[in-house]
C-alpha positions in Angstrom: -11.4 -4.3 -60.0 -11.1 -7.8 -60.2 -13.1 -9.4 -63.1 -15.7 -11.5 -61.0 -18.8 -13.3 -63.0 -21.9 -15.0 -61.0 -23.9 -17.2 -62.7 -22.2 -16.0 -65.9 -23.2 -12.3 -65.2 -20.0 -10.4 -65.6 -19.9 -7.8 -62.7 -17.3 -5.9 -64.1 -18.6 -4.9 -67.2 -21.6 -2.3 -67.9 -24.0 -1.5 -66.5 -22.2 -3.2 -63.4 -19.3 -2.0 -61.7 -18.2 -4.4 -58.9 -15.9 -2.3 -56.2 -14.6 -4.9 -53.8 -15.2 -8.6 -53.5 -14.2 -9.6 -49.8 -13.0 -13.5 -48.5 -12.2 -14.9 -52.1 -8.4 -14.0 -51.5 -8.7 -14.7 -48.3 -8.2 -18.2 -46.8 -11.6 -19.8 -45.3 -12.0 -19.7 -41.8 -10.7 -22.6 -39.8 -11.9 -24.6 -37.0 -10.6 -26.2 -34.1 -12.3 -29.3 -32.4 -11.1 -29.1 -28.7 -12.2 -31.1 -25.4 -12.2 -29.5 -21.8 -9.5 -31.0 -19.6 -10.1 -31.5 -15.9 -8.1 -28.1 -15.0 -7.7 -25.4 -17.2 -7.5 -25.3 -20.9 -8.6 -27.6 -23.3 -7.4 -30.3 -25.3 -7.4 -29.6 -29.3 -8.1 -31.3 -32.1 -6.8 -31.4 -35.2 -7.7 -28.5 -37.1 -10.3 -28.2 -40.4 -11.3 -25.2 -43.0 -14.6 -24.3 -42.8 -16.9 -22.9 -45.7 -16.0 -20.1 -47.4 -18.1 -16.8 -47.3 -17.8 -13.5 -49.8 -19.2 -10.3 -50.4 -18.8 -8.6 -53.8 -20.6 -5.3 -53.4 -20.6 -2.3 -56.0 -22.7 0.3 -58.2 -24.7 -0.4 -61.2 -25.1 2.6 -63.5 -27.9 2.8 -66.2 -29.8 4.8 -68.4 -33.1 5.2 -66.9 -34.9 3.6 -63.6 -36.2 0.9 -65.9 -33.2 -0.3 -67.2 -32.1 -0.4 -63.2 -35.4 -2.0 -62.3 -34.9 -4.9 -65.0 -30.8 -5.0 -63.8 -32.3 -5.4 -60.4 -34.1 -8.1 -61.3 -32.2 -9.7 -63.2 -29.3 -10.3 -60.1 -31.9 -10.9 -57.5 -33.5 -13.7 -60.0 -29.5 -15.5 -59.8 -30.7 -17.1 -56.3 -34.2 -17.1 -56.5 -35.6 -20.5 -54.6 -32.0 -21.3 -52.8 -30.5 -21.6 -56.0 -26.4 -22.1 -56.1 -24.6 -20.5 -58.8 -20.8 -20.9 -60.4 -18.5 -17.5 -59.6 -15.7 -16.7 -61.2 -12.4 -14.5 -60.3 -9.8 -13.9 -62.3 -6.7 -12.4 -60.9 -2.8 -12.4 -61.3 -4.0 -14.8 -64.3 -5.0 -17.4 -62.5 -9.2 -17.6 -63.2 -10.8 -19.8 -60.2 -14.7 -20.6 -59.2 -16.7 -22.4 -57.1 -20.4 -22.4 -56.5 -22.0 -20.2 -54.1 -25.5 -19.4 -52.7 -26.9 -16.5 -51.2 -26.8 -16.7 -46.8 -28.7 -12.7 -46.8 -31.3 -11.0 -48.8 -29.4 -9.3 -51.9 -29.1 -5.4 -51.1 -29.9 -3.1 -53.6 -30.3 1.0 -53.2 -31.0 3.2 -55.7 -29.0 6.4 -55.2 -30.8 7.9 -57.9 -32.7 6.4 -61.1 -29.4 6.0 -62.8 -27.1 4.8 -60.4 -27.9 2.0 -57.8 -26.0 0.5 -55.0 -25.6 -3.4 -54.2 -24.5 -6.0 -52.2 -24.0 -9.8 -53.1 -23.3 -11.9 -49.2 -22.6 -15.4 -50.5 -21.5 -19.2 -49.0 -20.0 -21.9 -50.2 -19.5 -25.2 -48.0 -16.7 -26.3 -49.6 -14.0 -24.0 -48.9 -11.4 -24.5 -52.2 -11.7 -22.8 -55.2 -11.2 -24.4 -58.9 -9.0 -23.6 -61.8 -10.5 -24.7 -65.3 -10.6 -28.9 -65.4 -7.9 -30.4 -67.6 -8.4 -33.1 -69.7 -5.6 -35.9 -70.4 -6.2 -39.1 -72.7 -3.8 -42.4 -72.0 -3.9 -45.3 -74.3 -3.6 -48.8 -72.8 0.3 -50.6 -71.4 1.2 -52.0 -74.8 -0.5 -49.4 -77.3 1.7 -48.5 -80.6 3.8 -51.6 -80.2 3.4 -53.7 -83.6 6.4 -55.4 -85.6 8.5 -53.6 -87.9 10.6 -54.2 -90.5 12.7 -52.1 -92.6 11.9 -52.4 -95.8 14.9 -52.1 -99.3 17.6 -52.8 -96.7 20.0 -55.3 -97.3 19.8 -57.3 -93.7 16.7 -56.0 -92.1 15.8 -57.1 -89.2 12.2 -58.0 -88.2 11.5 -56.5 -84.7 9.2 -54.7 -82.3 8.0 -51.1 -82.4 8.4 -48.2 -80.3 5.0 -48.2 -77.7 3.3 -45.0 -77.8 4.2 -41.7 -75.9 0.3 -41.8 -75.4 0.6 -44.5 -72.9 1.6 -42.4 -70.2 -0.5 -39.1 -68.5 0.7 -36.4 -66.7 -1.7 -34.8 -64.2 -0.6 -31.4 -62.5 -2.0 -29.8 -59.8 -0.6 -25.9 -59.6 -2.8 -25.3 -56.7 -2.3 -24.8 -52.9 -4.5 -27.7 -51.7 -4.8 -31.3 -52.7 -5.9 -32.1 -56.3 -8.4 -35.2 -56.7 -8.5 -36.8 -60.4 -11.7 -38.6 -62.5 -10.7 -41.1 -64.2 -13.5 -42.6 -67.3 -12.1 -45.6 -68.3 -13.2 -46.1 -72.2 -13.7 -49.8 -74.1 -15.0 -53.1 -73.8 -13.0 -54.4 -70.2 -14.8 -58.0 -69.3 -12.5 -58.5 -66.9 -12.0 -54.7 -65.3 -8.9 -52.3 -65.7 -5.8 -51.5 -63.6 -5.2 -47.6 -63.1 -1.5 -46.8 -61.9 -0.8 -43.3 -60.4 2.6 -42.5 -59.7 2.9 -46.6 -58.5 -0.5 -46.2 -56.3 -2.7 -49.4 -57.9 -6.4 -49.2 -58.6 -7.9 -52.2 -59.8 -11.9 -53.2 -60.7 -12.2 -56.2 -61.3 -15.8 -55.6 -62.8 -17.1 -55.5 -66.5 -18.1 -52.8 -68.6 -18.4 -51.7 -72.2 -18.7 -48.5 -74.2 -22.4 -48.6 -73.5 -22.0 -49.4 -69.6 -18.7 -46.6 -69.0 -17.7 -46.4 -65.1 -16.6 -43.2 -63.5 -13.1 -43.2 -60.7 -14.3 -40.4 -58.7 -10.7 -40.7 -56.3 -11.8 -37.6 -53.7 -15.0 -39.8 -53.2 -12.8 -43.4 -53.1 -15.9 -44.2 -55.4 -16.6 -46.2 -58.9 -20.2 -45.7 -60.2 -21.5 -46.9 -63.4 -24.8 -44.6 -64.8 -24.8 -43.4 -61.4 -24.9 -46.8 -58.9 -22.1 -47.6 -56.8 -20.0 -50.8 -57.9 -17.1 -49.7 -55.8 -17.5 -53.5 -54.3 -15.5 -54.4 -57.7 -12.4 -53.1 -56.4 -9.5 -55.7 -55.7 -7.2 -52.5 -55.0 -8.0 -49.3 -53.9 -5.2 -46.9 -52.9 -6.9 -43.6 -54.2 -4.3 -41.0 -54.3 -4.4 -37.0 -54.7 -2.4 -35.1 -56.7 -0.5 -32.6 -54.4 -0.2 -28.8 -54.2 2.5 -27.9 -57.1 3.1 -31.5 -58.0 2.7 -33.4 -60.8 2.3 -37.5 -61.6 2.3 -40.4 -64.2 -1.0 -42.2 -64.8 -0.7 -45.5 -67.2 -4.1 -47.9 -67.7 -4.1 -51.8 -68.3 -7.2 -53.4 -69.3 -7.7 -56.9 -68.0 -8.5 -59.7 -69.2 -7.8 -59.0 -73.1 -9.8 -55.9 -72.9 -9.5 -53.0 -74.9 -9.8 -49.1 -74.2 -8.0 -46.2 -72.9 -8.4 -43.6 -69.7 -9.5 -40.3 -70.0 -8.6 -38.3 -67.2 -10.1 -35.0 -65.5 -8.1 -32.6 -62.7 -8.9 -29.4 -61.8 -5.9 -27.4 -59.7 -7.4 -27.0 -56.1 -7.0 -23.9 -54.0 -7.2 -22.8 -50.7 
């Protein structure tokens, strides 16, 4: 069986022993928009996924009915009061997730006081699935670069350093759908910051410091600050995702004499 964890229970381990999970493979379903013409047929849109639903059923074997009672319990009480939860599927080595909550009541037969069936019918409404987030620090255009001199040489030469290999990021999506980074500028910026992905400019001309960090949440063409919108900052905004199996530069430029550096967060996207 596939190694599948909700809400951090591992149903693949004992007591549990998942059998099938069913539509996490499988694409989402998709949906077309359409418009009746005059005559016969219709006139379509442009296609778009819809949420994704999955049922992971199995058998739970324990010692004694209350060990299955307290089991029992224990899954039901995942989704109690509409609660969502974080599932995870490993398989062919790739380990995905995405957060689900329950769309039917939770089935759950005891066979006998050992051995119980069960059935998990779950929904997401966002149809990709997520590979673990990867993390990528870039120092400011211009870190590293100081003067040098070589020192006990007869006709040294004073001259500039070598910038840092840290001044460039490299985000990579190895996903099947579009990849959307974070990016958490870090510093005292008066003046705002200039983000450059692949040659696509963002630029806030805002000011923040380490106590007042902003958030460049690209899939939402957002910039908050401790959670209010200042996206009005923005001189430039061409918010760019990373594409299935592709992989780009990001550099950072403080404004203004500021000083900082970019950390950056992508998760691979699938479909």
């Amino acid at each position: 069986m596939i190694p599948v964890k909700v809400g951090g229970l591992s149903l693949t381990d004992a007591p549990w022993d998942a059998g099938t999970i069913d539509g996490w493979l499988d694409s989402p379903g998709a949906q077309v928009p359409s418009t009746p013409r005059i005559r016969h047929g219709d006139v379509a849109g442009v296609s778009r996924w819809a949420g994704r639903t999955i049922k992971i059923e199995g058998l739970l074997h324990t010692r004694d009915c209350d060990q299955q009672q307290a089991e029992r319990d224990r899954l039901v009480g995942l989704f109690y009061d509409g609660q969502s939860q974080l599932v995870e599927v490993t398989h062919g080595g790739v380990a995905t997730s995405g957060r689900f909550q329950a769309i039917d009541r939770v089935d759950f037969y005891p066979i006998t006081p050992t051995v119980a069936e069960w059935t998990l019918s779950l929904y997401s409404e966002e149809p990709w699935l997520y590979a673990a987030t990867q993390h990528v620090s870039v120092a400011a255009a211009g870190s590293g670069i100081g003067l040098v001199y070589p020192l006990y040489t007869p006709s040294g030469v004073l001259s500039y350093g070598k910038p840092s290999d840290a001044t460039t990021g490299v985000l990579t999506n190895h996903g099947t759908a579009d990849a959307w980074p974070i990016f958490w500028p870090r510093g005292d910026m008066p003046t705002g910051f200039r983000i450059i992905q692949d040659g696509h400019v963002i630029e806030w001309g805002g000011s923040m410091t380490t106590a007042t960090p902003v958030a460049v949440d690209t899939g939402r063409s957002a910039v908050e600050m401790a959670g209010t919108d200042v996206s009005h900052y923005l001189s430039r905004d061409d918010f760019q995702p990373v594409r299935p199996g592709q992989s780009v530069a990001v550099t950072f430029e403080p404004l203004g004499g500021g000083t900082g550096y970019l950390d950056a967060t992508i998760a691979s996207t699938y479909i």
